[in-house]
C-alpha positions as CSV (number, residue, x, y, z in Angstrom):
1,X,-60.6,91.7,181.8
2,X,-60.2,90.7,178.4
3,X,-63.5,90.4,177.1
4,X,-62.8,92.9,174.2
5,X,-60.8,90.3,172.4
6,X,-63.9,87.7,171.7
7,X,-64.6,87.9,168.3
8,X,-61.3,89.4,167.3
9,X,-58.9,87.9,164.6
10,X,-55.7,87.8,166.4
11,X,-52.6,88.1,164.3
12,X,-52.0,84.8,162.1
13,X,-48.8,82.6,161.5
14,X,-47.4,81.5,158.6
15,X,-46.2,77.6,158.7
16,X,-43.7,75.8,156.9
17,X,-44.5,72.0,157.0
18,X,-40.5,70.6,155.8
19,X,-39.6,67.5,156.1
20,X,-36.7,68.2,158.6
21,X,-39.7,69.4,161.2
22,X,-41.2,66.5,160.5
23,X,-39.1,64.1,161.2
24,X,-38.0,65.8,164.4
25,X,-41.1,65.3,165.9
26,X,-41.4,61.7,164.9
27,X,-38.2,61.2,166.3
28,X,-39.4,63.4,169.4
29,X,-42.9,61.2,170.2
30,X,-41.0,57.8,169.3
31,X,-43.0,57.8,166.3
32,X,-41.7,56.4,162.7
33,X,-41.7,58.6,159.8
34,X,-43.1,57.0,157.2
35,X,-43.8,59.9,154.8
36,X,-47.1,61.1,156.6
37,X,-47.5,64.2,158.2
38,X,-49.2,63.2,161.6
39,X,-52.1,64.7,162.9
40,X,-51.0,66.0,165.9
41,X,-47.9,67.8,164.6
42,X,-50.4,70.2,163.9
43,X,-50.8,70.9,167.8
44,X,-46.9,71.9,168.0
45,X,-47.2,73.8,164.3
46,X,-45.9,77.6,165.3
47,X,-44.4,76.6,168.5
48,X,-41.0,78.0,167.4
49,X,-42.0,81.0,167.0
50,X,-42.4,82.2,170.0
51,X,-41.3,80.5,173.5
52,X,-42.7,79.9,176.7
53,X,-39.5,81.4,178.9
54,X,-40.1,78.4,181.6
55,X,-39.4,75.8,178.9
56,X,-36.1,75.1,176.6
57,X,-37.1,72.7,174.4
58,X,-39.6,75.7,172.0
59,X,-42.0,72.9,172.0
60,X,-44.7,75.0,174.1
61,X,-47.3,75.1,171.7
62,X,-49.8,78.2,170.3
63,X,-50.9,78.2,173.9
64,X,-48.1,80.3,174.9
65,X,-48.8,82.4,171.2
66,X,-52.1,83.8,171.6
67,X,-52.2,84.2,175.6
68,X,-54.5,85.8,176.9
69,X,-53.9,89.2,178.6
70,X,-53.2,89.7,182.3
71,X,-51.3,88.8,185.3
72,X,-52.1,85.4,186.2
73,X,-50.0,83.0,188.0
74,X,-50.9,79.5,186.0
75,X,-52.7,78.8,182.5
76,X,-53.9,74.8,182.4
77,X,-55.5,73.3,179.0
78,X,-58.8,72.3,180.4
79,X,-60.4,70.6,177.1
80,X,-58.8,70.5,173.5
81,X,-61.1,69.5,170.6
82,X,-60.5,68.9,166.7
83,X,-62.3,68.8,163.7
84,X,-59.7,67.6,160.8
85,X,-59.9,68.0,157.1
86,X,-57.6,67.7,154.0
87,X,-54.2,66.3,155.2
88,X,-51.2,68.1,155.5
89,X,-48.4,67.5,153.5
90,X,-44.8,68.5,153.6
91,X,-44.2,71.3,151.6
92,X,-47.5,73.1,152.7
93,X,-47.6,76.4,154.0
94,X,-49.8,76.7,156.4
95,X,-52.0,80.0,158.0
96,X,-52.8,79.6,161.5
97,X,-55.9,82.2,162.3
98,X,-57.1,82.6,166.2
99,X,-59.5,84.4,167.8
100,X,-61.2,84.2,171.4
101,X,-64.8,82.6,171.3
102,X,-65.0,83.3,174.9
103,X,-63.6,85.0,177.9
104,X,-65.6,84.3,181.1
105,X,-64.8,84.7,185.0
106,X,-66.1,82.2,187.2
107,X,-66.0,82.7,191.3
108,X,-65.5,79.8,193.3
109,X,-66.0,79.4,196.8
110,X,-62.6,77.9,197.3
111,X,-60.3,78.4,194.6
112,X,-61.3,81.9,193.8
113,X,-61.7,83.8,190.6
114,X,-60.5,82.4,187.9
115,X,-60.6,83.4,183.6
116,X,-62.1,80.6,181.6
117,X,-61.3,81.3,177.9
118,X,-62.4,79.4,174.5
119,X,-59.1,79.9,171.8
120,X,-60.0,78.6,168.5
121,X,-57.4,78.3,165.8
122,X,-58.1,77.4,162.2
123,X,-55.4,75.9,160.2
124,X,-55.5,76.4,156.3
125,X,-53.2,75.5,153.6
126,X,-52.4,78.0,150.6
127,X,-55.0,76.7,149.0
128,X,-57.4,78.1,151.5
129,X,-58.6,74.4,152.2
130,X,-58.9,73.7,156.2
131,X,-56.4,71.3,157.4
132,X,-57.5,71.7,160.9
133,X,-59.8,73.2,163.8
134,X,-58.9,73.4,167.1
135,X,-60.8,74.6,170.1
136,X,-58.5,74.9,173.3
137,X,-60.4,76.1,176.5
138,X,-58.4,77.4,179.2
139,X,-58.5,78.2,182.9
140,X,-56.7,80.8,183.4
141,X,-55.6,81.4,188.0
């Protein structure tokens, strides 16, 4: 199991906020730009980088960049939380820094064993200010 990875800094991602980005997803969530970086373009900040193979449109999500180790059939997002700060702007280059805050097997009498994992990600701007926290808990089948 994977419970060697709690604690651990996993490896971080550099982010370019441009405009361009932006506005594609504004125009992707029917939402006008109107110069404002939204909040929850945060949650798809990265997700170019790397690719869930079952989905074409590289709009997956850090989910899919920091998984967690092992062979399981299905990963569901069982609770998402933020805590927001200084707003991002276009322009800003953001680090993305994750690490495990838990890793814990649960047995049910039905559904059998399954991983429940706590990813937190921490979103800073180069000036070292924190744009964003995000705590993502997992089930992992």
């Amino acid at each position: 199991m994977s419970h060697d990875l709690v604690g651990h800094n996993l490896s971080p991602l550099r982010v370019a906020i441009t405009e361009h980005s932006v506005r594609s997803y504004c125009r992707a969530v029917g939402q006008a730009w109107d110069g404002i970086v939204p909040w929850l373009y945060l949650a798809h900040a990265g997700g170019d980088q790397v690719s869930s193979p079952d989905r074409i449109d590289r709009l997956s999500g850090r989910a899919t960049l920091y998984p967690l180790p092992g062979s399981f059939k299905r990963t569901l997002v069982g609770a998402m939380e933020w805590q927001f700060g200084v707003r991002p702007r276009v322009g800003d280059m953001l680090t993305i820094e994750a690490r495990y805050t838990s890793v814990k097997e649960k047995r049910g009498e039905r559904s059998g064993t399954m991983i429940i994992s706590t990813l937190e990600l921490n979103f800073t701007n180069d000036q070292n200010e924190r744009v964003a926290l995000q705590r993502l808990i997992r089930i992992h089948r």
